[in-house]
C-alpha positions as a Python dict, from the first residue, in 0.01 Angstrom:
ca = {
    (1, 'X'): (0, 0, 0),
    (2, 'X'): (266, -241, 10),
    (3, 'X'): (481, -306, -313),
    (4, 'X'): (614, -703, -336),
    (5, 'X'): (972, -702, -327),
    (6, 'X'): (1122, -990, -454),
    (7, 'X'): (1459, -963, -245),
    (8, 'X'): (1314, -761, 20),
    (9, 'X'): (1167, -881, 401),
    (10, 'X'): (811, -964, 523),
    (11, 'X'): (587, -1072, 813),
    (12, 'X'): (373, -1399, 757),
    (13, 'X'): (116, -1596, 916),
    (14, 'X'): (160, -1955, 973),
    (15, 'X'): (-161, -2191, 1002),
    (16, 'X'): (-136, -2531, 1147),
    (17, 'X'): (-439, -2774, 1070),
    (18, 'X'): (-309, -3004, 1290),
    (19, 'X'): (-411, -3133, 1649),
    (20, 'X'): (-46, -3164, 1834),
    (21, 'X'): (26, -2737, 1818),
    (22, 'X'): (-213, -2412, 1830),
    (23, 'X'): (-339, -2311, 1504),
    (24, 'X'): (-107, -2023, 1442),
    (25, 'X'): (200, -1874, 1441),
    (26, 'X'): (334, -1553, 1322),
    (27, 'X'): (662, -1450, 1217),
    (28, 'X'): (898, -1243, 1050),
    (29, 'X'): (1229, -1386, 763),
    (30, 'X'): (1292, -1289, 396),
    (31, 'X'): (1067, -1323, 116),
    (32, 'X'): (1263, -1565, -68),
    (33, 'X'): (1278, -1813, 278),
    (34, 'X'): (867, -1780, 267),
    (35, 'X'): (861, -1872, -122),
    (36, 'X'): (1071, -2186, -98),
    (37, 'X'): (842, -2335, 220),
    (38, 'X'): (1003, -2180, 530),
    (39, 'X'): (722, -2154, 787),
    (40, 'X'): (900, -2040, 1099),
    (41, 'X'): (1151, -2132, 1386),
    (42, 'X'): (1057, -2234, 1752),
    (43, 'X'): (1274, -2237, 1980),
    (44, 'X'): (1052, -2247, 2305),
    (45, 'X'): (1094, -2561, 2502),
    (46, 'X'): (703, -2608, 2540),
    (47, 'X'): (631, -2652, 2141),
    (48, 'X'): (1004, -2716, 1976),
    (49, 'X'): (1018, -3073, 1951),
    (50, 'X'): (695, -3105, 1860),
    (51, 'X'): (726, -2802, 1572),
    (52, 'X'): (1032, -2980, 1434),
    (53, 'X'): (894, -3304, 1400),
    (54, 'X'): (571, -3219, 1242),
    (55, 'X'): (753, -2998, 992),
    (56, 'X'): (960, -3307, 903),
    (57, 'X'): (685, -3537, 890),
    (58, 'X'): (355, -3368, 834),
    (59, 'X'): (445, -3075, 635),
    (60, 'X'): (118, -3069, 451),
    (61, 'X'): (-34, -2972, 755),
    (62, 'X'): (115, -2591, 721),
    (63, 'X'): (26, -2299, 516),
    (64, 'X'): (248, -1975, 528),
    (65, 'X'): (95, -1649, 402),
    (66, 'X'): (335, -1305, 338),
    (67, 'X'): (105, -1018, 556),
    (68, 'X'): (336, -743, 466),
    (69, 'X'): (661, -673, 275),
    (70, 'X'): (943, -485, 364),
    (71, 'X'): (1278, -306, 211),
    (72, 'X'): (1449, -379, 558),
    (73, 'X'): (1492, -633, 793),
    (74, 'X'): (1416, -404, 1076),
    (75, 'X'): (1087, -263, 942),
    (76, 'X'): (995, -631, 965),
    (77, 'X'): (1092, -667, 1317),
    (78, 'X'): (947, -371, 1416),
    (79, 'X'): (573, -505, 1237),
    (80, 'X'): (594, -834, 1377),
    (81, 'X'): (624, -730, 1722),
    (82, 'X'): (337, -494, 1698),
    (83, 'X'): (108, -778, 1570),
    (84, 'X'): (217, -1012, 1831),
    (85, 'X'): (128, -759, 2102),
    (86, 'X'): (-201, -655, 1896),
    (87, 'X'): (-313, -1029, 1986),
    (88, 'X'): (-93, -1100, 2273),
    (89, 'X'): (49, -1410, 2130),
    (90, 'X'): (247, -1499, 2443),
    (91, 'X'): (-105, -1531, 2665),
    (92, 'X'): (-288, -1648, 2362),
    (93, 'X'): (-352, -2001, 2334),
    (94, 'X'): (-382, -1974, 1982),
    (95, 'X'): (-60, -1892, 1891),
    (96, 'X'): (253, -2106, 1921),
    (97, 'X'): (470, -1813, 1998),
    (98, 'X'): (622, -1787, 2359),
    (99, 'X'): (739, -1448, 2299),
    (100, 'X'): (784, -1133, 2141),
    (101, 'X'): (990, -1044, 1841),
    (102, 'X'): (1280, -823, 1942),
    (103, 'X'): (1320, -502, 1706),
    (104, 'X'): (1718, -522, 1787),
    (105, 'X'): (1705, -919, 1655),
    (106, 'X'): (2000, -1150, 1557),
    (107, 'X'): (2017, -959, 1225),
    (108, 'X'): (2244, -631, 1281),
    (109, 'X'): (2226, -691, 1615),
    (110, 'X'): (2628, -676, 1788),
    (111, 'X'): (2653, -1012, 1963),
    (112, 'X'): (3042, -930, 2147),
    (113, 'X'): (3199, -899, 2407),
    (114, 'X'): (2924, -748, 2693),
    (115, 'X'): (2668, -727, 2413),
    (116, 'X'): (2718, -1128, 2393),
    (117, 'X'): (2412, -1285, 2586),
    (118, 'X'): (2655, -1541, 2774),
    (119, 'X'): (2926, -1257, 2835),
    (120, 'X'): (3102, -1340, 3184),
    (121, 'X'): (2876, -1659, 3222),
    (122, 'X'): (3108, -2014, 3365),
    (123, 'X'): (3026, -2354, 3320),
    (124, 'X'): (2954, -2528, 3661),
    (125, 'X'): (3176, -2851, 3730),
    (126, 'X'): (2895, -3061, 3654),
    (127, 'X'): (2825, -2934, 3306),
    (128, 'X'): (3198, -2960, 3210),
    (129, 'X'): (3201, -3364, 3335),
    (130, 'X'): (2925, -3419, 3087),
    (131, 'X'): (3058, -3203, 2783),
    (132, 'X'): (3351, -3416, 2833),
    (133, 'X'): (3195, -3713, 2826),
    (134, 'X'): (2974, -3656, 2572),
    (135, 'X'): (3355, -3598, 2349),
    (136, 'X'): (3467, -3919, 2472),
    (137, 'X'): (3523, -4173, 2182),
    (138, 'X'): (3449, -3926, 1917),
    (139, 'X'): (3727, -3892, 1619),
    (140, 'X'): (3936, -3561, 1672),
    (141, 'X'): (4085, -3393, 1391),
    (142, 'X'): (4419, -3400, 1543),
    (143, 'X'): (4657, -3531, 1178),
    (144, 'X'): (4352, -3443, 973),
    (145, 'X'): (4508, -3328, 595),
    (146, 'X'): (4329, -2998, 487),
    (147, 'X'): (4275, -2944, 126),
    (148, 'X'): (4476, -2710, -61),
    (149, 'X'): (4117, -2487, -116),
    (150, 'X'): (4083, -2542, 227),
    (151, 'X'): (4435, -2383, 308),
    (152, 'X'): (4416, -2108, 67),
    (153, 'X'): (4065, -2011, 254),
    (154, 'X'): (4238, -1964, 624),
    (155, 'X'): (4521, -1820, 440),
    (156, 'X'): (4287, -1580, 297),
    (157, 'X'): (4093, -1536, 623),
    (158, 'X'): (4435, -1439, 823),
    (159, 'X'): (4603, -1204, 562),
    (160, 'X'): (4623, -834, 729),
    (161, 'X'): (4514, -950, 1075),
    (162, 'X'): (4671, -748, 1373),
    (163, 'X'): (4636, -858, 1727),
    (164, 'X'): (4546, -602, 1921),
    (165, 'X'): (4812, -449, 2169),
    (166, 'X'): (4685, -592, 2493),
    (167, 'X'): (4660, -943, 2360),
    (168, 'X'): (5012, -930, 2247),
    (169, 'X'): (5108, -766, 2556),
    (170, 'X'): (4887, -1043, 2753),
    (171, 'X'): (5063, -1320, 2521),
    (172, 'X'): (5415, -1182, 2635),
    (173, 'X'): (5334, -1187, 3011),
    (174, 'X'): (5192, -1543, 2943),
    (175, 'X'): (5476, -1686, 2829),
    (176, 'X'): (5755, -1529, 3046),
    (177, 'X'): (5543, -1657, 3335),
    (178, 'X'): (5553, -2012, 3165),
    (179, 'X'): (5935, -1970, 3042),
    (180, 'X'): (6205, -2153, 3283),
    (181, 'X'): (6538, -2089, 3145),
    (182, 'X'): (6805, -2451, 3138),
    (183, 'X'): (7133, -2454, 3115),
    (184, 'X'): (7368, -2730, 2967),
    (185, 'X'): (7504, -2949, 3221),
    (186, 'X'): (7767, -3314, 3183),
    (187, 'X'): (7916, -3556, 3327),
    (188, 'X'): (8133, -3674, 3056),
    (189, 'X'): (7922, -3890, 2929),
    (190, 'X'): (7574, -3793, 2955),
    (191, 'X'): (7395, -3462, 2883),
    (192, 'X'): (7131, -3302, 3015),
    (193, 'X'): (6913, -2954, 3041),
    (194, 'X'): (6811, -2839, 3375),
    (195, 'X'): (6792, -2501, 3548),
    (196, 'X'): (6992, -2677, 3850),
    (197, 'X'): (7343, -2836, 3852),
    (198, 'X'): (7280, -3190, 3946),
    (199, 'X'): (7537, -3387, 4190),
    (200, 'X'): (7822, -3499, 3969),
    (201, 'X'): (7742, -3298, 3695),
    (202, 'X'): (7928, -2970, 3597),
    (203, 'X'): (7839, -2693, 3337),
    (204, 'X'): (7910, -2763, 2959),
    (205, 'X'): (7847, -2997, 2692),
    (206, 'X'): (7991, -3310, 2616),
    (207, 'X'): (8014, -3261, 2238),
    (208, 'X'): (8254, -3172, 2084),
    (209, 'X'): (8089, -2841, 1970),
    (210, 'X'): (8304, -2483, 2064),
    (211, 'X'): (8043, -2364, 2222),
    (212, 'X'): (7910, -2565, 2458),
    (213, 'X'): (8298, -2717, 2556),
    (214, 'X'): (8297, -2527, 2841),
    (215, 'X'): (8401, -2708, 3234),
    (216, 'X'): (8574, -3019, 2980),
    (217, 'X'): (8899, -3096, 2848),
    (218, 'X'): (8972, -3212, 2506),
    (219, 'X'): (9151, -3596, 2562),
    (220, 'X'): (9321, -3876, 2400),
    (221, 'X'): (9506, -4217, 2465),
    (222, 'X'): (9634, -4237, 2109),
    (223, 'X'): (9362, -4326, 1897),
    (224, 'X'): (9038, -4230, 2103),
    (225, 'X'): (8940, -3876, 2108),
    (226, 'X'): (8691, -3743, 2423),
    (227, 'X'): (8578, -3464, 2641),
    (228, 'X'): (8648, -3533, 2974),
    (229, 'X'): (8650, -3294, 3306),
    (230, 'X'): (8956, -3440, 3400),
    (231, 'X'): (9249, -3602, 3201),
    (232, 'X'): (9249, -4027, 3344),
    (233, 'X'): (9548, -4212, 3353),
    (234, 'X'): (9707, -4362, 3029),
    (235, 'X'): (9546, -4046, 2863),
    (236, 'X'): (9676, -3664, 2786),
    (237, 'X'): (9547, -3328, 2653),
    (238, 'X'): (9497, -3279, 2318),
    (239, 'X'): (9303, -3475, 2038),
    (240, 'X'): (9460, -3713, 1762),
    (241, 'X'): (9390, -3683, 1352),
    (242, 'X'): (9070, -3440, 1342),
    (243, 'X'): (8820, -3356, 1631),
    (244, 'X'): (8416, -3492, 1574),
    (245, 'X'): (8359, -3159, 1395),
    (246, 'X'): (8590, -3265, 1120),
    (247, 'X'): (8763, -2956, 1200),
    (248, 'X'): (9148, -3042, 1208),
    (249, 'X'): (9408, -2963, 1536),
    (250, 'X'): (9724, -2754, 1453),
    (251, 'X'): (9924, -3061, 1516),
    (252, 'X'): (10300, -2996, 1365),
    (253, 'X'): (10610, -2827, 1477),
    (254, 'X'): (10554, -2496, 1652),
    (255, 'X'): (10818, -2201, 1807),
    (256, 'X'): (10675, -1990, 2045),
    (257, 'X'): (10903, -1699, 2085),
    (258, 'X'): (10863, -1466, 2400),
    (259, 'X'): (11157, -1219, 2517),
    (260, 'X'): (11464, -1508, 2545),
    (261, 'X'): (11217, -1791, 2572),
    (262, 'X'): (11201, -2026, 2299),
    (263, 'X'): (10931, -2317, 2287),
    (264, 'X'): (10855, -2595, 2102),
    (265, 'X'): (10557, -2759, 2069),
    (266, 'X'): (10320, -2992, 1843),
    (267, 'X'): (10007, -2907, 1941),
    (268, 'X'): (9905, -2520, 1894),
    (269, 'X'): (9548, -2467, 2019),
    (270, 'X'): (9691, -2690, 2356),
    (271, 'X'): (9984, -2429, 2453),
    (272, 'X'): (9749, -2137, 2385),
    (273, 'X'): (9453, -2320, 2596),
    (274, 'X'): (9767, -2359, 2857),
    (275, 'X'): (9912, -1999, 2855),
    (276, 'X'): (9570, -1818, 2852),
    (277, 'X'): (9625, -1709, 2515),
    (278, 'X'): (9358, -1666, 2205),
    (279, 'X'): (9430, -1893, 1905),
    (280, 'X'): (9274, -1638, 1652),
    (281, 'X'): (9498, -1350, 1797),
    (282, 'X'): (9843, -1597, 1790),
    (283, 'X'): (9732, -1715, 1405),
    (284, 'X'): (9736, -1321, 1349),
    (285, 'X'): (10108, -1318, 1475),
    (286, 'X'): (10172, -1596, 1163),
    (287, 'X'): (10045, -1383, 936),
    (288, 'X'): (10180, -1109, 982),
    (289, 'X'): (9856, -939, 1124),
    (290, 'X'): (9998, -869, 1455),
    (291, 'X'): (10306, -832, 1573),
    (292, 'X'): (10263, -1056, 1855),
    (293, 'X'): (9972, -1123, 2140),
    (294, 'X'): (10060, -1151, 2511),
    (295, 'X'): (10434, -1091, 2393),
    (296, 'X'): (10457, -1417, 2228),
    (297, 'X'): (10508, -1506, 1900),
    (298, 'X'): (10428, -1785, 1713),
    (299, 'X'): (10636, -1966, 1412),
    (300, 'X'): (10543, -2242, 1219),
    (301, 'X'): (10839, -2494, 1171),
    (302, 'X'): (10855, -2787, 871),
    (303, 'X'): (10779, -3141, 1020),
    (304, 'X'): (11078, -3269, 1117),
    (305, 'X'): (10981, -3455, 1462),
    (306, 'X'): (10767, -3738, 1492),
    (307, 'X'): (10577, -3644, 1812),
    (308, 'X'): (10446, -3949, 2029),
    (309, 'X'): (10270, -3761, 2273),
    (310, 'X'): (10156, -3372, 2257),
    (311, 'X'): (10456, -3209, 2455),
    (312, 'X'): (10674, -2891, 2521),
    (313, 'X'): (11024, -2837, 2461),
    (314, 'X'): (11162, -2544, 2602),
    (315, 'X'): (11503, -2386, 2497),
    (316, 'X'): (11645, -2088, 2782),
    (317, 'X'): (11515, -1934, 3064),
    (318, 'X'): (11144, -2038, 3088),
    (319, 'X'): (11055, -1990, 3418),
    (320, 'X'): (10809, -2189, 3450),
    (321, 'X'): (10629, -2036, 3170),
    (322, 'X'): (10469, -2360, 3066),
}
């Protein structure tokens, strides 16, 4: 004896008193479906179109009765296909049914990966031209504005997801294969990024940025500052007043002190940029930090000479040393 179950499963008979289907079909859903007027799915190709549009329009024309009630939905599976095959529904031409209940069905049943129906199947050419012109015209959600309830839900969904190792690992290997490392390269004038050195271009940056100053020359004519590869006429090394990076030149009066050479100069980062020497390590000598770097040593003199042009003024035996 079967005890109703109010949340529970059940088989059901569905009778048709129409003329466009066979008379009945049976089935197998929840008991709360059945009680608000669900009569059954068809998915055959022989009755579906016909099924749906009858249920839309001529509902009155079904009648669902609960056979048997169950605690699980497998139980229910497991009835339905032994009634189906009692009366061998998919021979019968009574029945709309075109085949058997499956006792592993969509509920509980693991649809991934090789368990997935469709697992390993491709889409021939064909099929893809018309799934992409069926698309054509219709609005994408491409700059669609989500709702913040919206948000919070994927939020929600993502929180405490890890990737498994081989699709991070597979990710990796994806993009090194895609990744084509550029290098800066200028003319003087324009910059570009390309893994090749173009004709007429050399490596660097035409900004005035540290980093990327490397293959130009810091140049001036007096009151226009640039980075050039070479220094044109009418020009000379050095910058005037502060560089594009507001940061400002050690122009002023400096001694440069080296065994019994003496030099004078008014531009500081210039003579070190000409005597392979580090600015940060002759500062150091200023301060006291070092006592000198390369065997020079650097002094800082008062302004006392109006400098027209960044230049060197040696006192002794230089030697060419500048």
């Amino acid at each position: 004896m079967n005890i109703y179950i109010e949340n529970g499963y059940c088989v059901y008979l569905t009778v048709y008193r129409g003329n466009k289907l066979p008379p009945f079909y049976i089935g197998s859903s929840s008991v709360e479906n059945v009680n608000f007027g669900y009569h059954g799915s068809v998915s055959s190709k022989r009755y579906k179109e016909i099924w749906k549009h009858e249920v839309k329009f001529n509902n009155d024309l079904f009648t669902t009765k609960i056979i048997a009630y169950f605690n699980t939905r497998r139980e229910a599976l497991c009835m339905e296909n032994k009634l189906q095959h009692c009366v061998q529904v998919v021979n019968n031409p009574l029945y709309i049914n075109q085949s058997y209940a499956q006792k592993n069905g969509a509920i509980g049943r693991c649809g991934k990966g090789v368990l997935n129906s469709r697992y390993g199947a491709k889409l021939s050419e064909s099929t893809r031209l018309k799934i992409s012109n069926a698309n054509k015209g219709k609005a994408s959600r491409q700059g669609a504005v989500l709702t913040e309830y919206t948000k919070t839900k994927i939020s929600n969904s993502l929180k405490g997801r890890t990737l498994p190792k081989e699709q991070i690992e597979k990710t990796i290997l994806s993009r090194k294969a895609n990744y084509v490392k550029k290098y800066r390269f200028t003319n003087g004038e324009h910059d570009i990024l390309s893994d090749v050195c173009p004709d007429g271009y050399i490596s660097g940056w035409s900004t005035p940025s540290k980093s990327t100053r490397k293959g130009l020359r810091a140049c001036t004519n007096g009151t226009e500052n640039k980075f050039l590869p070479n220094c044109p006429k009418g020009w000379w090394y050095g910058f005037t007043g502060k560089t594009n990076s507001n940061k400002p030149k050690k122009l002023g009066e400096w001694l440069f002190v080296k065994d019994d050479i003496q030099i004078f100069c008014n531009d500081l980062y210039l003579f070190c940029r000409e005597n392979n020497l580090n600015t940060s390590k002759i500062q150091m000598t200023l301060s006291g930090k070092r006592h000198h770097h390369k065997g020079w040593k650097c002094i800082q003199l008062p302004p006392c000479v109006n400098w027209e042009t960044p230049s060197f003024i040696s006192i002794g035996n230089n030697n060419g040393s500048t």
